[in-house]
C-alpha positions in Angstrom: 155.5 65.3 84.8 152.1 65.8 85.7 151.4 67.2 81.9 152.8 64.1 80.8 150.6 61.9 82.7 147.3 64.3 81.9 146.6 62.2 78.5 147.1 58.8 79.6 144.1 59.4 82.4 140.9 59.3 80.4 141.9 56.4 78.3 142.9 54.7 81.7 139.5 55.5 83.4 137.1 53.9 81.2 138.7 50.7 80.5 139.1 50.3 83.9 135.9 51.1 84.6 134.5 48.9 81.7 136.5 46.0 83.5 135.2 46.9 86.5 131.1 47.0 85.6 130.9 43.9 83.6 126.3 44.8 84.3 126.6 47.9 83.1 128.7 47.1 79.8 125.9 44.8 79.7 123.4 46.9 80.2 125.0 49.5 77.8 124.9 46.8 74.7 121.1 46.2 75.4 120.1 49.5 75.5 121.8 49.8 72.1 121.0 47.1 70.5 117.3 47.8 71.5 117.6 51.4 69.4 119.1 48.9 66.5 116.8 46.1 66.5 113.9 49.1 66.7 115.4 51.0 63.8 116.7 48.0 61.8 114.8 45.2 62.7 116.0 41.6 63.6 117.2 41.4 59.6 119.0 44.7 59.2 120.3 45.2 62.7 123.9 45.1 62.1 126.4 44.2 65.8 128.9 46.3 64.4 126.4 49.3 64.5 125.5 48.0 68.3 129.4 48.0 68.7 130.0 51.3 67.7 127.0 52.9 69.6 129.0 51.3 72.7 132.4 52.2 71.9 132.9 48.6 72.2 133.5 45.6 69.7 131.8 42.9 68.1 134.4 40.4 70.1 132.6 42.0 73.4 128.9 41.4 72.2 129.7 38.3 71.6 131.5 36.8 74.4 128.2 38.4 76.3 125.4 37.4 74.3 126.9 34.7 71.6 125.1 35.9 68.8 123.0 38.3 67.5 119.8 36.1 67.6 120.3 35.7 71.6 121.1 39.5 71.9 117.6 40.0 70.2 116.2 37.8 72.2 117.5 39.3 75.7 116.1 42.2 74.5 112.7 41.1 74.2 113.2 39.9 77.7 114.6 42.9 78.7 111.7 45.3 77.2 108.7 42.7 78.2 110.6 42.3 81.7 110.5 45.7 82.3 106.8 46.3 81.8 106.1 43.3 84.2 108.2 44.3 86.9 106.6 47.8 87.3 103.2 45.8 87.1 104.2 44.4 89.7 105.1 47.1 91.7 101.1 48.7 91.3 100.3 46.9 94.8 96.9 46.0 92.8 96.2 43.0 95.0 95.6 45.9 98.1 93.2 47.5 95.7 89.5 47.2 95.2 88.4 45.3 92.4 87.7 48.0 90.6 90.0 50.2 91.2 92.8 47.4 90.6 91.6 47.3 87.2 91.5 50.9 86.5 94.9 51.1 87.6 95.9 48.3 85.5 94.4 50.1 82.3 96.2 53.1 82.7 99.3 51.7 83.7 99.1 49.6 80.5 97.7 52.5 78.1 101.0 54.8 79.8 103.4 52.7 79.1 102.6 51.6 75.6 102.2 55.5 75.1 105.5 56.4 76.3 107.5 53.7 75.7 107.5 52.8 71.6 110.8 51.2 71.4 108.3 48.1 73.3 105.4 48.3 70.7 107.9 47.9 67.7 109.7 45.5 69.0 106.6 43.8 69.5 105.5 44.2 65.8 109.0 43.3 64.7 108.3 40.3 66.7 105.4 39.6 65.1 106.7 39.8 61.9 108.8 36.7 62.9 106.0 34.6 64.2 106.7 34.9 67.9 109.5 32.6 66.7 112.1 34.2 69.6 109.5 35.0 72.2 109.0 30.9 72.0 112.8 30.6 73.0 112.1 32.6 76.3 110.8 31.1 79.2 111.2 34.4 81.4 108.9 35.9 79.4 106.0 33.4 79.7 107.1 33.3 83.1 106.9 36.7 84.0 103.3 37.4 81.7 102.1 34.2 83.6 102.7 35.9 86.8 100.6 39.1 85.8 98.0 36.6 84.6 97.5 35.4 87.8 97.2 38.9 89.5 94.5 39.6 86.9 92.4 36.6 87.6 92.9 37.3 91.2 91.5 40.8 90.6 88.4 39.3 88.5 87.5 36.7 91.6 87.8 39.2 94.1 85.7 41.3 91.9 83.1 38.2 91.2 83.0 37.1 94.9 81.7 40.6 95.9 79.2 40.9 93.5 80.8 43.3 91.8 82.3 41.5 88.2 79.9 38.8 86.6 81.3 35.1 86.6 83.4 33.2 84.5 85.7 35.9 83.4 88.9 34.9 81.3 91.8 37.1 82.4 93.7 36.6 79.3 90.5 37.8 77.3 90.4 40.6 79.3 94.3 41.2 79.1 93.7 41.1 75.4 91.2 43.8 75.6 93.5 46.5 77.2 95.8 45.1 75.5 94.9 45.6 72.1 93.6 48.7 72.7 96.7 50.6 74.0 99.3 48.6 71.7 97.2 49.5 68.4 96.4 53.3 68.5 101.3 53.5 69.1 101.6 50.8 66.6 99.7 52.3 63.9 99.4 55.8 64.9 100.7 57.0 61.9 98.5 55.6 59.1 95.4 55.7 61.3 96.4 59.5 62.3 97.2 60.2 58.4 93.9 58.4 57.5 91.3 59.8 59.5 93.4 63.3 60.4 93.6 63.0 64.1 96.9 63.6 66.1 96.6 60.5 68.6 100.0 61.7 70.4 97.4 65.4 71.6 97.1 65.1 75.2 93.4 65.8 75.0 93.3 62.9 72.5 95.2 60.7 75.0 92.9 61.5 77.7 89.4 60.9 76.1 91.2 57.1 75.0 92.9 56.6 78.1 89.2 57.5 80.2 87.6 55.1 77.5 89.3 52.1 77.1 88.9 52.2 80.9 85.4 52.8 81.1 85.0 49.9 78.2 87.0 47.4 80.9 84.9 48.0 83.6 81.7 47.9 81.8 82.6 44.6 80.0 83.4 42.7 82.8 80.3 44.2 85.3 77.5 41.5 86.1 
């Protein structure tokens, strides 16, 4: 009896538990499909490749995201959303100025160094036009939202003397920005180019310590 029923049990379990954690089936199909649309692209990403990385089926991904176009674009929300939300949690407003901003650069060169999947999707994005990022009004929500911590960084900073006036936080946004997205995105051809192995932890450093320095001596009085 109990040999007989031994078979049935880990075919049971799963399904149930799929049926059961409707978030993390969810969850499970976005962190797939972001390892296909970074592989793939938007273009060549396939849903039956996402389904199979799942164990699931193309019926499933569609009766949660509709189509492979919305899928895409819940991932950029998912990838940008993440990097805002752990912004968020820096506590930068009960920092001094300057320290607010150095933690702000690092965080930002950190993340783009450790999490690629983010600066291809990016560049895939890109490729598009920002024609899906348009669609999503969480994302310009949430990069709004970091916008404003920025600029109240910068006034803080101005009001005690100790960042000249008239600052633009997104032009300063773009500056660590550009910085820390560039030397992931083309690591490879700039590495093969000029010879330098910008994933070398002593390499990391000396960028990290001067994209920081570069911050704070642009935005000084």
């Amino acid at each position: 009896m109990n040999s007989a029923d031994t078979p049935a049990e880990p075919v049971e379990v799963p399904r149930k538990s799929r049926k059961n954690n409707p978030e993390k089936t969810r969850e499970d199909i976005l962190q797939a499909a972001v390892a296909e649309f970074v592989q793939q692209g938007l273009s060549g990403a396939r849903v039956d490749a996402i389904a199979e990385r799942t164990h699931t089926s193309k019926r499933m991904i569609y009766y949660y995201f509709g189509s492979k176009e919305q899928l895409y674009v819940e991932v950029l929300e998912k990838l940008y959303g993440d990097i805002r939300r752990t912004e968020s949690q820096l506590h930068l407003a009960e920092l001094a100025p300057q320290e607010a901003i150095r933690r702000l650069v690092e965080f930002t060169f950190d993340h783009h160094d450790r999490n690629v999947d983010f600066v291809r999707i990016v560049s895939i994005e890109n490729i598009h036009h920002g024609e899906y990022v348009k669609q999503s009004k969480a994302i310009r929500s949430l990069s709004n939202t970091m916008l404003h911590s920025l600029d109240d960084i910068l006034r803080r900073g101005e009001a005690e003397g100790l960042f000249r006036s008239g600052l633009d936080p997104l032009d300063v946004h773009l500056l660590i920005s550009s910085f820390c997205l560039y030397r992931v995105s083309n690591r490879h051809t700039f590495g093969e180019i000029f010879q330098v192995d910008l994933s070398g932890e002593q390499v990391k450093q000396r960028h990290k310590q001067m994209i920081c320095e570069s911050v704070l001596r642009y935005i000084q009085p």
